[in-house]
Every structure is written in C-alpha cells, then in structure tokens.
N, CA, C and O of each residue as an XYZ file, in Angstrom:
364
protein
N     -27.095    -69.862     24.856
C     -26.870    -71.267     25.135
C     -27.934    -71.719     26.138
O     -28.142    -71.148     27.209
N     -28.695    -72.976     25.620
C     -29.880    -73.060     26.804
C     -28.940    -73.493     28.309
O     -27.788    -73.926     28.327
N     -29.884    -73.206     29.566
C     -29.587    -73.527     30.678
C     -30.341    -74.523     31.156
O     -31.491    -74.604     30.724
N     -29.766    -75.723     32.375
C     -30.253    -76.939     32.744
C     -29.991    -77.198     33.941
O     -28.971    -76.853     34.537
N     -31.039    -77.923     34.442
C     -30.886    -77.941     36.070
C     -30.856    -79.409     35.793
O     -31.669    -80.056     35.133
N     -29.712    -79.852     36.448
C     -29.580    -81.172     37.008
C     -29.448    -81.996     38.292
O     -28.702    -81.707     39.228
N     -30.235    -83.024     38.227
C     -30.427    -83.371     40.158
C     -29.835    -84.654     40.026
O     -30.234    -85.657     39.435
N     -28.633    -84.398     40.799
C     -28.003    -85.658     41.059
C     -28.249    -86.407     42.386
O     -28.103    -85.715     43.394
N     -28.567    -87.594     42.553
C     -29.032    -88.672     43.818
C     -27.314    -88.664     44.256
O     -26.420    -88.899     43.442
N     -27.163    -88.447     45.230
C     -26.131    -88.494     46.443
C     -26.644    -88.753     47.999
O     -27.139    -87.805     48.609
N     -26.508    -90.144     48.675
C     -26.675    -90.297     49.353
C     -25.754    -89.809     50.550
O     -24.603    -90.244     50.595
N     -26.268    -88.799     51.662
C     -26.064    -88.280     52.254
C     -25.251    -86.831     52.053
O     -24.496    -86.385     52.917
N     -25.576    -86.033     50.527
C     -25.305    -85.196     50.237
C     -25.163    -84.050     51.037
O     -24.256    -83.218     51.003
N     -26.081    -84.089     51.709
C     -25.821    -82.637     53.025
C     -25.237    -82.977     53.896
O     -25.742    -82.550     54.935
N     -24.031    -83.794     54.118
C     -23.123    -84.349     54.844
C     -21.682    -84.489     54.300
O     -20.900    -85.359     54.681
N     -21.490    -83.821     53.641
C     -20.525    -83.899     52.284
C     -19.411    -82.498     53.490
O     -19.648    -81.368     53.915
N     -18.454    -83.291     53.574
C     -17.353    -82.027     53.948
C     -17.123    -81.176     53.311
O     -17.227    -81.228     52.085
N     -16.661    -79.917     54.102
C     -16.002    -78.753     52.345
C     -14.885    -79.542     51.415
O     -14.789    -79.685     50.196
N     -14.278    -79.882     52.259
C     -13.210    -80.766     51.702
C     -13.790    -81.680     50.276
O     -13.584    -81.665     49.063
N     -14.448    -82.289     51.042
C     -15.473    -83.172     49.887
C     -15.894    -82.662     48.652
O     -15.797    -83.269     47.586
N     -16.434    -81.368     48.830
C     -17.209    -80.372     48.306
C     -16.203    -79.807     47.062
O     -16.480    -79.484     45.907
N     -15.080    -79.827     47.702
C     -14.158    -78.967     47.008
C     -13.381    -80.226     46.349
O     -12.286    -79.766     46.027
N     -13.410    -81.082     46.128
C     -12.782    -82.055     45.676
C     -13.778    -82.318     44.456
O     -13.261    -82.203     43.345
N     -15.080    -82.640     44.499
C     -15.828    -82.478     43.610
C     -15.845    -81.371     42.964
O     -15.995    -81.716     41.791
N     -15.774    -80.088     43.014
C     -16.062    -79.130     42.154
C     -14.556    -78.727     41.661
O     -14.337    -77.712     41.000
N     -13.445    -79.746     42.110
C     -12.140    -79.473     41.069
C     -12.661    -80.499     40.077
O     -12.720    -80.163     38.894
N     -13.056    -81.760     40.454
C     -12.815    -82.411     39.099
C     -14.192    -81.745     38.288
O     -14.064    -81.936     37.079
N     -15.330    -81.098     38.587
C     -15.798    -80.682     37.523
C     -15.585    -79.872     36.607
O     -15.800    -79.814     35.396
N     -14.995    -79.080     37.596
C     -14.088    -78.082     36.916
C     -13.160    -78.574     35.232
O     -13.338    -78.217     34.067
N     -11.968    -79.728     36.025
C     -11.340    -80.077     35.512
C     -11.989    -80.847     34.033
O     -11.465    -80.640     32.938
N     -13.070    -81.654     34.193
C     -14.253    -82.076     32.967
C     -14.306    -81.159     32.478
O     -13.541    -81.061     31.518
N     -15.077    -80.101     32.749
C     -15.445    -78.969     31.927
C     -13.811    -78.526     30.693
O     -13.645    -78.811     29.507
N     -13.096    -77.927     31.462
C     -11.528    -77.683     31.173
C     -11.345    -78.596     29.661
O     -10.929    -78.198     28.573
N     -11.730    -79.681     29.989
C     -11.561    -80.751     28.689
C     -12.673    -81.390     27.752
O     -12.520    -82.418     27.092
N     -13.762    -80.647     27.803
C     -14.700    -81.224     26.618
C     -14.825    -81.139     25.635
O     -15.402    -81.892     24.850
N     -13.814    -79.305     25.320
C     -13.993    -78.943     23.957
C     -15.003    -78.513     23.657
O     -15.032    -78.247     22.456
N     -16.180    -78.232     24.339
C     -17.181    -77.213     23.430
C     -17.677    -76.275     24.566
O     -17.283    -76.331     25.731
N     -18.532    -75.462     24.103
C     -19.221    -74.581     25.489
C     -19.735    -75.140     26.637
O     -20.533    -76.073     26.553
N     -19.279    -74.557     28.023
C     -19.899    -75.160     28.827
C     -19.318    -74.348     29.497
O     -18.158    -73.948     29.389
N     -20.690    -73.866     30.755
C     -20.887    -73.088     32.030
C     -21.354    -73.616     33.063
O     -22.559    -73.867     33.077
N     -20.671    -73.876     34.019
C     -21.504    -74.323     35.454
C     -21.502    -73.061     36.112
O     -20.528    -72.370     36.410
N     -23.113    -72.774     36.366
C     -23.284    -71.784     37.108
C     -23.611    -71.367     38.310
O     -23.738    -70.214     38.722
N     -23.768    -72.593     38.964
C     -23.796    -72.634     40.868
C     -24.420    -74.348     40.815
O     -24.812    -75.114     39.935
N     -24.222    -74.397     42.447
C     -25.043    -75.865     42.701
C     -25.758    -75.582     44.055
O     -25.414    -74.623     44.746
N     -26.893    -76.544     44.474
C     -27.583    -76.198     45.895
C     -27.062    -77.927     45.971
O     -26.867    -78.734     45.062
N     -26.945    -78.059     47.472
C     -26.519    -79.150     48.441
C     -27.738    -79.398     49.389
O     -27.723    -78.794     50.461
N     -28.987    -80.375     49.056
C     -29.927    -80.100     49.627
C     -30.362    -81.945     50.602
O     -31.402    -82.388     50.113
N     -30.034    -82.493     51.246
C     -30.905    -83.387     51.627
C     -29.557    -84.500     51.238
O     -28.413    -84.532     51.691
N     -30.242    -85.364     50.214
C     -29.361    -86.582     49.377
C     -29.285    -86.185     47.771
O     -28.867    -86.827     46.807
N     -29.800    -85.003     47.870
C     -29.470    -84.576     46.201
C     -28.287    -83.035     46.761
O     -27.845    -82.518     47.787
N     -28.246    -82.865     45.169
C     -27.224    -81.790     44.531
C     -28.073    -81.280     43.384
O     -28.821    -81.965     42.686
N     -27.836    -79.905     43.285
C     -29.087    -79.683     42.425
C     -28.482    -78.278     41.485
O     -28.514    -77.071     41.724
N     -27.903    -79.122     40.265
C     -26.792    -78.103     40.131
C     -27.681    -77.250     38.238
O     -28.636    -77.467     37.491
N     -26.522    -76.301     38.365
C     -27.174    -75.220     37.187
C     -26.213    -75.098     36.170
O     -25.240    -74.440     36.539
N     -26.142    -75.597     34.764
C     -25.244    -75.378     33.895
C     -25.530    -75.122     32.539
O     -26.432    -75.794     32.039
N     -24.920    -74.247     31.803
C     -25.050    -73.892     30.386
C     -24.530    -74.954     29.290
O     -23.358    -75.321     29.375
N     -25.157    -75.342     28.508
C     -24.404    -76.017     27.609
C     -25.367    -76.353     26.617
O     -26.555    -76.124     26.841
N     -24.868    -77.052     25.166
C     -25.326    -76.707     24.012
C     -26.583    -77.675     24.021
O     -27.608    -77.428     23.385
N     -26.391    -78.859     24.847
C     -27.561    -79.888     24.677
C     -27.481    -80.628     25.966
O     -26.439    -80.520     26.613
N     -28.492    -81.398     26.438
C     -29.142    -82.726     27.665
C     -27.387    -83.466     27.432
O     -26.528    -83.667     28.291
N     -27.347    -83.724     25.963
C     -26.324    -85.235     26.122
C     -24.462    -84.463     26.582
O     -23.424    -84.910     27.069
N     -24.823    -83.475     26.193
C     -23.416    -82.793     26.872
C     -23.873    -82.449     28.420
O     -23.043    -82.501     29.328
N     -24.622    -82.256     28.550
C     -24.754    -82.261     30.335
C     -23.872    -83.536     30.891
O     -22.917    -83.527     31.667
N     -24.624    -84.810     30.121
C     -24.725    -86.037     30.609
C     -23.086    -86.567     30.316
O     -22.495    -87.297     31.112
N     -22.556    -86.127     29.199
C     -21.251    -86.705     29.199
C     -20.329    -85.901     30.026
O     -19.154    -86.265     29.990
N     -20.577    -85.030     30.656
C     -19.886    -83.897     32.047
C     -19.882    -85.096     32.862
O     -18.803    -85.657     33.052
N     -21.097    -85.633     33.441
C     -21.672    -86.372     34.201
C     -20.740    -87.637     33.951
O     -20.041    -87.991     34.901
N     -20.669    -88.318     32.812
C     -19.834    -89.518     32.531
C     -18.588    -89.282     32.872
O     -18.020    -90.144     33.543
N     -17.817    -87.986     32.471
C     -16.702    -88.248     32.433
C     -15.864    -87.607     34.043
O     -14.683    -87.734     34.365
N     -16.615    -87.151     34.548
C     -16.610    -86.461     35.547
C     -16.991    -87.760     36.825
O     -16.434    -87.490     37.889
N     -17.609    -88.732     36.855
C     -18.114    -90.003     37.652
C     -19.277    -89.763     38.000
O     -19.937    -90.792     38.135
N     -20.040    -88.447     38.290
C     -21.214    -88.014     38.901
C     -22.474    -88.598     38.511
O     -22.399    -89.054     37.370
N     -23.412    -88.722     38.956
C     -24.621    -89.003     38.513
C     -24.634    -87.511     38.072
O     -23.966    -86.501     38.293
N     -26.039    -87.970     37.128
C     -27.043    -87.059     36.796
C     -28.246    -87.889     36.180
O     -28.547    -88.261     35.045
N     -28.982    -88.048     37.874
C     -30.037    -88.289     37.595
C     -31.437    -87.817     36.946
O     -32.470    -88.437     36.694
N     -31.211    -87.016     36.846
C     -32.455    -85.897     35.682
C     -31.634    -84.930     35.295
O     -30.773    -84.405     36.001
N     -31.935    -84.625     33.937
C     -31.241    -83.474     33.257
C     -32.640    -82.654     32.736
O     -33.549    -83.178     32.092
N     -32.581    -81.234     33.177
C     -33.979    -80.690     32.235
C     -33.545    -79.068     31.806
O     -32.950    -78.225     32.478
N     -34.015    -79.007     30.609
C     -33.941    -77.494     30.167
C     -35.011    -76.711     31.296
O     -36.131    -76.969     31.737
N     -33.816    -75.411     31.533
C     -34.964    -74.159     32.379
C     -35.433    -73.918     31.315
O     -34.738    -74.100     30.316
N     -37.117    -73.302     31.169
C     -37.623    -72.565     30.280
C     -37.769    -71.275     30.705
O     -38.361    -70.616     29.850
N     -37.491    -70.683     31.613
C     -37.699    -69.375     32.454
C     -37.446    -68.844     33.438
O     -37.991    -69.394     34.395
N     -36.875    -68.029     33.681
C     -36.238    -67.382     35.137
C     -37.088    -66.641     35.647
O     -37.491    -65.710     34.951
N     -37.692    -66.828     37.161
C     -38.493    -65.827     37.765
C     -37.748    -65.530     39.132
O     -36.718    -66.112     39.473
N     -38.222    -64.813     39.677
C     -37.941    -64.204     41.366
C     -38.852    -62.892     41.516
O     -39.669    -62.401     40.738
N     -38.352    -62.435     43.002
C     -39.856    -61.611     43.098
C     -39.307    -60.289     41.696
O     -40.245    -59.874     41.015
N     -38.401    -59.930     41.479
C     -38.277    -59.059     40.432
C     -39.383    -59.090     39.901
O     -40.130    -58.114     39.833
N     -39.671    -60.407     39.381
C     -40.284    -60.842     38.032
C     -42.040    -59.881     38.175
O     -42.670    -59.186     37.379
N     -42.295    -60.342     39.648
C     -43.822    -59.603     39.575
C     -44.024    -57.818     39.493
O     -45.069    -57.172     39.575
N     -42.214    -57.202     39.251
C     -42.794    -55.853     39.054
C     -42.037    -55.572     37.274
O     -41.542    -54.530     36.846
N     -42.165    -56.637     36.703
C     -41.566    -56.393     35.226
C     -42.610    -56.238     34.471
O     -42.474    -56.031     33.265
C-alpha cells in the first residue's frame, strides 16, 4: 500500500496540549475506524505551526477524505518514494 506524508497548517501547532493532542488522534483514529477501506496512520511529528503526519492508504484522495471527514487540514498530500536513514549508506 503506497505511503504519504501529509503537512497540515496548524497555527500554533507546537503549542497544542497533550490533552489536545490526544483529542485529535481519537477522532483520527475514530475516521480511520469508519472509512471502510485500508488505512494506516503510522506516526505524526508536531513541528512549529505544522503537523507532519505519515499514513498508508490506497490513494492522495483517501488521505484527503480522512482529512474531510476527520475536520483536519491537509494541506499537501505526497507519495514517499523511498525510505532512507543512516542504515541506508551501509546497504
């Protein structure tokens, strides 16, 4: 299933309580729970005024209807084409 990094605009995102935090990642949860087709969220970074999150799913427009039905932006949706880290320079 391809993987996609999506950057959502949240103003004052690194100011977000756990509370906050955790309130958002029930209802994504809860989206996911109800879309009916594959779908993996596989972590998020909390960086600045974005959110910069990582999820599996079959296509861009199922990212985006997570995003709809869930309230969230998702201001860019993009396929990863490749996973690196330092691993990568002794493979």
């Amino acid at each position: 299933m391809p993987t996609f990094i999506i950057e959502r605009e949240i103003a004052g995102a690194d100011r977000l309580s756990a509370d906050e935090l955790k309130e958002i990642s029930a209802k994504s949860n809860e989206v996911v729970a109800g879309l009916g087709v594959p779908y993996k969220w596989l972590t998020s970074f909390v960086a600045g005024d974005k959110i910069y999150c990582v999820h599996e799913a079959e296509s861009a427009e199922i990212i985006k209807r997570h995003a709809r039905e869930g309230g969230f932006p998702a201001n860019k949706v993009t396929e990863i084409a490749a996973f690196i880290g330092p691993q990568t320079a002794g493979a």
